[in-house]
Every structure is written in structure tokens, then in C-alpha cells.
C-alpha positions as CSV (number, residue, x, y, z in Angstrom):
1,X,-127.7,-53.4,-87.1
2,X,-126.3,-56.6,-88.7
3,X,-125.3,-59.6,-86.9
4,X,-123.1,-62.5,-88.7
5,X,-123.8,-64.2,-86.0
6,X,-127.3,-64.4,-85.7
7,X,-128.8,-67.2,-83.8
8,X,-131.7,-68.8,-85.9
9,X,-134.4,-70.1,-83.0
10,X,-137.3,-72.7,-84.3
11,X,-140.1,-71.5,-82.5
12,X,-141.9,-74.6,-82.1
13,X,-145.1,-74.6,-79.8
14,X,-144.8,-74.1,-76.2
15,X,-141.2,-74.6,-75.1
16,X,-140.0,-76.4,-72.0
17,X,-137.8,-74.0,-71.3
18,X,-137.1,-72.1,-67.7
19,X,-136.4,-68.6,-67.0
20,X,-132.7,-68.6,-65.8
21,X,-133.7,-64.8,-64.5
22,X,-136.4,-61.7,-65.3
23,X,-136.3,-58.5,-63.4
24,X,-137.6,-54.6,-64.5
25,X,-134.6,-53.1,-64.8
26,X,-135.0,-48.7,-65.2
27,X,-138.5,-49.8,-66.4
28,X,-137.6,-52.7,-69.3
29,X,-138.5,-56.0,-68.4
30,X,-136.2,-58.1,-69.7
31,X,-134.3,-62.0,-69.1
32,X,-132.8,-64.5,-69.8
33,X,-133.6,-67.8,-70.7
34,X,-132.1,-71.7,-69.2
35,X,-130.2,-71.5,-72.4
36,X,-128.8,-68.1,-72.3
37,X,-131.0,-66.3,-74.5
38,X,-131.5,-62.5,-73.4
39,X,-135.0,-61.4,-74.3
40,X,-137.2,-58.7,-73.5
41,X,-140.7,-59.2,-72.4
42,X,-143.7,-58.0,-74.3
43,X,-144.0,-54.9,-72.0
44,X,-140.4,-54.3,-72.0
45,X,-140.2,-54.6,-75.5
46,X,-142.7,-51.1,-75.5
47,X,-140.6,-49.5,-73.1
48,X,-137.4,-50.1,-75.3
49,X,-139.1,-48.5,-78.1
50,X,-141.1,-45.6,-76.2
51,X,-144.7,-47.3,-77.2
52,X,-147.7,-48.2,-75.7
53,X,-147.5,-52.3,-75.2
54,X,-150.9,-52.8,-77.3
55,X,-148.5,-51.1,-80.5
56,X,-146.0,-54.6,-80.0
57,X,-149.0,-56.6,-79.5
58,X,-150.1,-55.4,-83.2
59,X,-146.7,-55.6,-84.5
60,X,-146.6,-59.3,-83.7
61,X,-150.2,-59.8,-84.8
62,X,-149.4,-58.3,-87.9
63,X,-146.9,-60.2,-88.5
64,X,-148.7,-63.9,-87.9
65,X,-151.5,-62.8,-89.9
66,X,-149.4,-61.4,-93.1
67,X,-146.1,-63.7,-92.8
68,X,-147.4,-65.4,-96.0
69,X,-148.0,-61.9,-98.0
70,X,-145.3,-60.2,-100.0
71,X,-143.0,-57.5,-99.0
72,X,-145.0,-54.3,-100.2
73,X,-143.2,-51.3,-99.5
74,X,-142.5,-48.9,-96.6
75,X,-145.7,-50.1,-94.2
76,X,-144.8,-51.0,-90.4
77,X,-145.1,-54.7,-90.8
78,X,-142.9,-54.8,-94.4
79,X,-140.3,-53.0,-93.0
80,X,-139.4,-54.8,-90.3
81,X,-140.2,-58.1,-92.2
82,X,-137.6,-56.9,-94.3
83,X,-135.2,-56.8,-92.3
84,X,-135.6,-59.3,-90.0
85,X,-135.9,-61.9,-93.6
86,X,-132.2,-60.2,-94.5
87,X,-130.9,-61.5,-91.1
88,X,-132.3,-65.2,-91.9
89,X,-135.4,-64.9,-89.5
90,X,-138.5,-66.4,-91.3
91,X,-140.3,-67.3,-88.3
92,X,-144.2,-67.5,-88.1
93,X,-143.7,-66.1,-84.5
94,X,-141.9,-62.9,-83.4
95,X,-141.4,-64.1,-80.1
96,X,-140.1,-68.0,-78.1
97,X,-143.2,-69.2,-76.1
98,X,-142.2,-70.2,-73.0
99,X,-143.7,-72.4,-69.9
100,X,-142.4,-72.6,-66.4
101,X,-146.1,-72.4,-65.0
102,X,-147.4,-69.3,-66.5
103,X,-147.4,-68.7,-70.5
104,X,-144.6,-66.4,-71.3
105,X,-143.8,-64.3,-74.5
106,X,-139.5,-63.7,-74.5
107,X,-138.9,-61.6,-77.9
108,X,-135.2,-62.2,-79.2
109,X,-132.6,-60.1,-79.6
110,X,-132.7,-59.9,-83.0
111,X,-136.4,-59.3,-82.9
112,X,-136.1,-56.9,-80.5
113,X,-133.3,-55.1,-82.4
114,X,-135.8,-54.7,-85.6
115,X,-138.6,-53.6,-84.3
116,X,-136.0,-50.7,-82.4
117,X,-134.4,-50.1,-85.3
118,X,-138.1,-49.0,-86.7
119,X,-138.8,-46.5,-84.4
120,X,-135.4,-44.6,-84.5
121,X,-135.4,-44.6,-88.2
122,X,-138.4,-45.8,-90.2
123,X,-141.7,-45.1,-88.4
124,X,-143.3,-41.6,-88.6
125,X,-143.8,-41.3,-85.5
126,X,-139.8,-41.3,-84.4
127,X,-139.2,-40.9,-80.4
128,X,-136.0,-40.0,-78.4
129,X,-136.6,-43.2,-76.6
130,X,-136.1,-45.1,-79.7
131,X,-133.4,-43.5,-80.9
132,X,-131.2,-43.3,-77.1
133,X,-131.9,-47.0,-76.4
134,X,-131.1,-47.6,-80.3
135,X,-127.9,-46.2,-79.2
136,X,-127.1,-48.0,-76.5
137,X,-127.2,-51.0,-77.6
138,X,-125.1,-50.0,-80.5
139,X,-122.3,-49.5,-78.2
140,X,-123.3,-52.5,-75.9
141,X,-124.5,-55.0,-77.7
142,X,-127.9,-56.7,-77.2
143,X,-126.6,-59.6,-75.6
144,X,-124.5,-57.8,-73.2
145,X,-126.8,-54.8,-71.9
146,X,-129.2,-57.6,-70.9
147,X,-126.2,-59.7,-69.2
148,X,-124.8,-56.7,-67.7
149,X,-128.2,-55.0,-66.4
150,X,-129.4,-58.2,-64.7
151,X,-125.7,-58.2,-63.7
152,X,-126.2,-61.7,-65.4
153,X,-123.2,-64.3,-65.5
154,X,-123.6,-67.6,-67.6
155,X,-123.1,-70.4,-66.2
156,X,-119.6,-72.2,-66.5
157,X,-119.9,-74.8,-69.4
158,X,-118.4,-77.5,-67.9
159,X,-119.2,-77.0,-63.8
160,X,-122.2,-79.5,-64.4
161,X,-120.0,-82.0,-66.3
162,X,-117.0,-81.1,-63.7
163,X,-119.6,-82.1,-60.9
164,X,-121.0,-85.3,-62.2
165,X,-117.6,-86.5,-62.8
166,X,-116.9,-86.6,-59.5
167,X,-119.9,-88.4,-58.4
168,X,-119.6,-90.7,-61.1
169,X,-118.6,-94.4,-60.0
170,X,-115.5,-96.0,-61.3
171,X,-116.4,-99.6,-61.6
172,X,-112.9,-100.6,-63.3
173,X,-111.4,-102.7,-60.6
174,X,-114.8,-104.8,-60.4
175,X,-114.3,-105.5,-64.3
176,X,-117.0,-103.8,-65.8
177,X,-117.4,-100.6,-66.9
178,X,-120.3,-97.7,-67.4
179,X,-121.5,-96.0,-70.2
180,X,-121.1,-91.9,-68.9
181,X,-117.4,-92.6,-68.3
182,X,-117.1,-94.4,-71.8
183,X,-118.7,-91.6,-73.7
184,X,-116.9,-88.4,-71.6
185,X,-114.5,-87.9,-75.2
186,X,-117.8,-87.1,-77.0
187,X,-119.4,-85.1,-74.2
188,X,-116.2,-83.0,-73.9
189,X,-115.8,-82.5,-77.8
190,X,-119.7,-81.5,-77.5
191,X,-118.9,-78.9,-74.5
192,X,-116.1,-77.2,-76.4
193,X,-118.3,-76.9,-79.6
194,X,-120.7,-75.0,-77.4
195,X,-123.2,-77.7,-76.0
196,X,-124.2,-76.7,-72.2
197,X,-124.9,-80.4,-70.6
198,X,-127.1,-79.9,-67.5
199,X,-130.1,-81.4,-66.5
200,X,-132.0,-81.6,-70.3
201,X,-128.6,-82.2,-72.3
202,X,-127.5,-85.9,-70.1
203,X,-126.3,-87.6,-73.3
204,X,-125.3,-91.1,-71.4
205,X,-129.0,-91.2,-70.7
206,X,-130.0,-91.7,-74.7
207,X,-126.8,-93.8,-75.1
208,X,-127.3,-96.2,-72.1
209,X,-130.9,-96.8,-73.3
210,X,-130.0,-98.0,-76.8
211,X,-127.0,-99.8,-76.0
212,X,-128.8,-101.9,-73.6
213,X,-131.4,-102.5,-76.3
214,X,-128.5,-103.8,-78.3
215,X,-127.3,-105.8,-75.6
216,X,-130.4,-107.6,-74.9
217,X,-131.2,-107.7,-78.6
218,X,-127.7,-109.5,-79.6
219,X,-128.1,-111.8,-76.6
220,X,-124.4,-110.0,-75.7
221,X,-124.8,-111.3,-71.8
222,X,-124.3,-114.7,-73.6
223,X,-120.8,-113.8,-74.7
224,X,-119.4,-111.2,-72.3
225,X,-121.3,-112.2,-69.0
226,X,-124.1,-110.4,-67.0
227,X,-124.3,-106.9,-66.3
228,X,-124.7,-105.7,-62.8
229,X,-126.4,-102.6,-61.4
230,X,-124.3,-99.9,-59.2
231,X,-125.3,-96.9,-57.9
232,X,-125.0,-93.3,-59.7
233,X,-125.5,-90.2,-58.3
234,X,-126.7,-86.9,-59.9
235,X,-125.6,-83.3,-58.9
236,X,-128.2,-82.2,-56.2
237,X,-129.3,-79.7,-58.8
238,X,-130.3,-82.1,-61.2
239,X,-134.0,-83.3,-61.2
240,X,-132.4,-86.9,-61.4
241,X,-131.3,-86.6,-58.4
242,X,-134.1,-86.7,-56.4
243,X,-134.0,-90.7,-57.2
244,X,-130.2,-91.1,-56.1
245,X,-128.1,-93.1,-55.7
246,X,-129.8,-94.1,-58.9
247,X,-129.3,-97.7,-60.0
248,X,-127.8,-97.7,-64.0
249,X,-126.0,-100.8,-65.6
250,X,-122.5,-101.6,-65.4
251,X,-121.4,-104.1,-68.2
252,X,-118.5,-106.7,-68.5
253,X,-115.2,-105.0,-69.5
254,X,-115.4,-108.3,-72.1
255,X,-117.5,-106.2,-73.7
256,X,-115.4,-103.2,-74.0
257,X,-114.7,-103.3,-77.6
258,X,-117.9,-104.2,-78.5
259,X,-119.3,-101.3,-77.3
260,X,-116.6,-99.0,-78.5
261,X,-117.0,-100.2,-82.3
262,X,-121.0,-99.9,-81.6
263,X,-120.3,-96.3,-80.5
264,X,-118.6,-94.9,-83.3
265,X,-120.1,-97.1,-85.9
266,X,-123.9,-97.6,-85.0
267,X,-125.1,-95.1,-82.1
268,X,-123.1,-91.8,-83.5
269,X,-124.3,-91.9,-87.5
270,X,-127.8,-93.3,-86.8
271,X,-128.5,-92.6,-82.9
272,X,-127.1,-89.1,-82.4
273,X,-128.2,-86.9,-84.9
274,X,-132.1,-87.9,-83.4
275,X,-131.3,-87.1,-79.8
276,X,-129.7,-84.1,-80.1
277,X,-132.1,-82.5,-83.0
278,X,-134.9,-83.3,-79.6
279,X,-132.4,-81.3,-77.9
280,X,-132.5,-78.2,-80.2
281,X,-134.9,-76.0,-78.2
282,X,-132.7,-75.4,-75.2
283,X,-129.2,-74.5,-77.7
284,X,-128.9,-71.2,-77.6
285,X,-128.2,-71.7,-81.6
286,X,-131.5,-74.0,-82.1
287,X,-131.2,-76.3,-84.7
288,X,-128.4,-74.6,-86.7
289,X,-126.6,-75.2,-83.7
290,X,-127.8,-79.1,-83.2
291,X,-126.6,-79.6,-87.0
292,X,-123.1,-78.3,-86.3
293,X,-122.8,-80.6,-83.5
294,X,-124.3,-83.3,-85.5
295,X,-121.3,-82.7,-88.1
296,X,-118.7,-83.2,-85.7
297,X,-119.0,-87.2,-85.5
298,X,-120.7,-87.2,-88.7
299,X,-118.6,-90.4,-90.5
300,X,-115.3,-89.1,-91.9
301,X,-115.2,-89.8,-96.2
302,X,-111.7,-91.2,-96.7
């Protein structure tokens, strides 16, 4: 099966990435990861495929040991590296390691779709397992047959946003203003392209850190006045909140246009591109999907 779409994940160490939800469903284990990546687990992977779990375990042995070796011929490991390297995967890993405690080993759908599409056609050893849940998720999808088995809905893109609007402080009428309602243009652009802000994705965190650095730096107090502190809450769901009402900065609305021409001039070519690249492990695109965003406010050529 092809996917156009396929979503390229950098496995990169040990993720810090939750499981949104994992169940046995009709004897596959499968979930769904924080950033809505349906996987199956090692076992369920087996089931899928009507093999014995140590058989995946060697298939992704195999393919650590031999990813530097050429494409042979018709062997297990080839075949599926094959295909898999025709989709774009060139992983050293078959499968996103994942920590929430315990070590956990969540094979893609793409994966997961290979290694099936073996057993129904390629292997000598073909099964009617193979070849029924092979059909399945032809008529499904991948994606969806998790989603719909866990009875899985994502999350609504924006309800976190949504929320922390509305405990956001409007410090207008005292003359200064704060940096999440200054920057909620770019976090809205970001949400449409795909971005899920919650609790790891709080962009006003990374810009209020390096604008104050600025601020102190250019002696900006000076000029515009002194900032104050004011009290910002989280959504009770959020980590952060277990601190509120957190104290962040409020700055002179002298200041405004200084910060506006720092924004789009300093913080989104230079700043931007760094913070959200540190961000790539919990887009459901990786860093194919970081770069896209990155493009959005990359500077215009006129």
C-alpha cells in the first residue's frame, strides 16, 4: 500500500512522549500516541500478522543490525527494507521509543503496514491472518481502524488555545501589554497549518524568555518604563498550572512597536526555527512537519 502522505518520524532516543490511549482490542494491542500517532505494540504487531512476537522481535533486529547493508534480493529483511525505503523511511529504528514510566516500543503505521504487507504477499510462510487484516485495513485505513477500534477521537486543535484565551489577562487598560496575547496571530496561523499547542507546544513561553533577554540587554526599561508582573493562569490540565496564578511580565505599551518590529524581524527568522525544530518529536509529522511550519514566517523575498 502507498501513502503520499506518509509521515516521516525521527526516531531520536527515548522520547518524551505520553500514551494518549492503549487497549487489546480482539487480541491487537494497539494506541495512540500524545501526538496522534496510532501504533501497534510489539505484541500486537504479531497478532496483526498471525506470528509468534519473537518473529517481530527479529524483524526489527534485523533490521538495526543490517540497515547499513545493501538491498540483496527477496530475503525477509530486504523486502520489507524495500519498501519501507520507497515510502521515504530510512530509519535506524522500526519502531518510536517511548517513556511515560515504563520503556515502550509503538511501531508506526507505515511500519506496521510493511511488515503486513510481507506476510500476505511475500513471505513463504503466507497466513489467512495476514492476508484478512491486510484487507482490512485496505478498506479502513491504518489510521482510522486504530481511531475507530479504541473508539479514539483527537483532540480539538484549538480547545487548549480556546481555553487559555480565556484565562489569559488583558492588561490593556493598565497600559502595558503581554506577550501570549501579542503573539495569538502566529499561534493561530501555526494551529491551522496543523500545530496541536497544549502543554509541550506553549510558544509565548520561548518568546517571553528572549524578549526579556532583549529587554534587559537594550536597557529598554530605560526608554519605555518598567515592566510589571500580573498573574497568568494555565488550563487545569496543563502542568503549568500547578504553579498558578503564575507571575509573567507585562511590559509598557511604549514599547509596543518595539516589540512588534523585534517579532517579525529578530525572534521569527533567527528564534523560531530553533524552538520548534525542539518541538519536532511530539508533531505528528516530525521534522518534515516542524520545517513546513518554519516556512510559514520564513522572511518573504520581495
Amino acid at each position: 500500500m502507498s501513502n503520499s502522505n506518509l509521515p516521516i518520524y525521527k526516531n531520536q532516543g527515548v522520547l518524551d512522549l505520553e500514551i494518549e490511549i492503549q487497549q487489546n482490542v480482539d487480541g491487537i494491542e494497539m494506541g495512540v500516541l500524545e501526538n496522534g500517532i496510532p501504533y501497534l505494540t510489539q505484541t500486537g504487531l504479531a497478532s496483526l500478522c498471525g506470528v509468534a512476537r519473537s518473529v517481530i522481535y527479529d524483524i526489527t533486529k534485523d533490521w538495526e543490525n543490517k540497515f547499513d547493508e545493501e538491498i540483496t534480493g527477496s530475503d525477509r529483511n530486504s523486502v520489507i527494507k524495500n519498501y519501507l525505503f520507497n515510502q521515504g523511511f530510512k530509519e535506524k529504528k522500526l519502531h518510536i521509543e517511548t517513556r511515560d514510566g515504563n520503556l515502550n516500543y509503538a511501531y508506526p503505521d507505515y511500519v506496521c503496514m510493511a511488515i503486513l504487507e510481507y506476510y500476505t504477499f511475500d513471505s513463504q510462510n503466507k497466513n489467512n491472518i495476514a492476508a484478512s487484516n491486510y484487507r482490512k485495513l485496505a478498506r479502513f485505513g491504518f489510521e482510522q481502524f486504530i481511531y475507530k477500534s479504541l473508539e479514539y477521537k483527537p483532540a480539538d486543535k484549538w480547545q487548549a488555545f480556546h481555553d487559555r484565551v480565556l484565562l489569559s489577562q488583558d492588561c490593556s487598560e493598565l497600559g502595558y501589554f503581554i506577550i501570549f496575547k501579542e503573539i495569538n496571530g502566529m499561534v493561530v496561523d501555526l494551529i491551522k497549518a496543523g500545530l496541536i499547542v497544549n502543554a509541550k507546544t506553549v510558544p509565548d513561553i520561548s518568546v517571553g524568555r528572549v524578549w526579556a533577554e532583549y529587554w534587559k540587554k537594550n536597557k529598554l526599561s530605560e526608554k519605555y518604563g518598567e515592566i510589571i508582573t500580573v498573574p497568568h493562569n494555565y488550563p487545569s490540565y496543563f502542568p503549568q498550572a500547578s504553579a498558578n496564578p503564575n507571575q509573567i511580565n507585562a511590559y509598557p505599551d511604549a514599547g509596543l512597536p518595539e516589540f512588534r518590529r523585534w517579532f517579525k524581524e529578530e525572534y521569527l527568522p533567527t528564534k523560531f526555527p530553533a524552538y520548534i525544530l525542539k518541538k519536532a518529536n511530539v508533531l505528528h509529522g516530525g521534522k518534515e512537519e516542524a520545517n513546513k511550519l518554519i516556512a510559514l514566517f520564513a522572511p518573504q523575498d520581495n
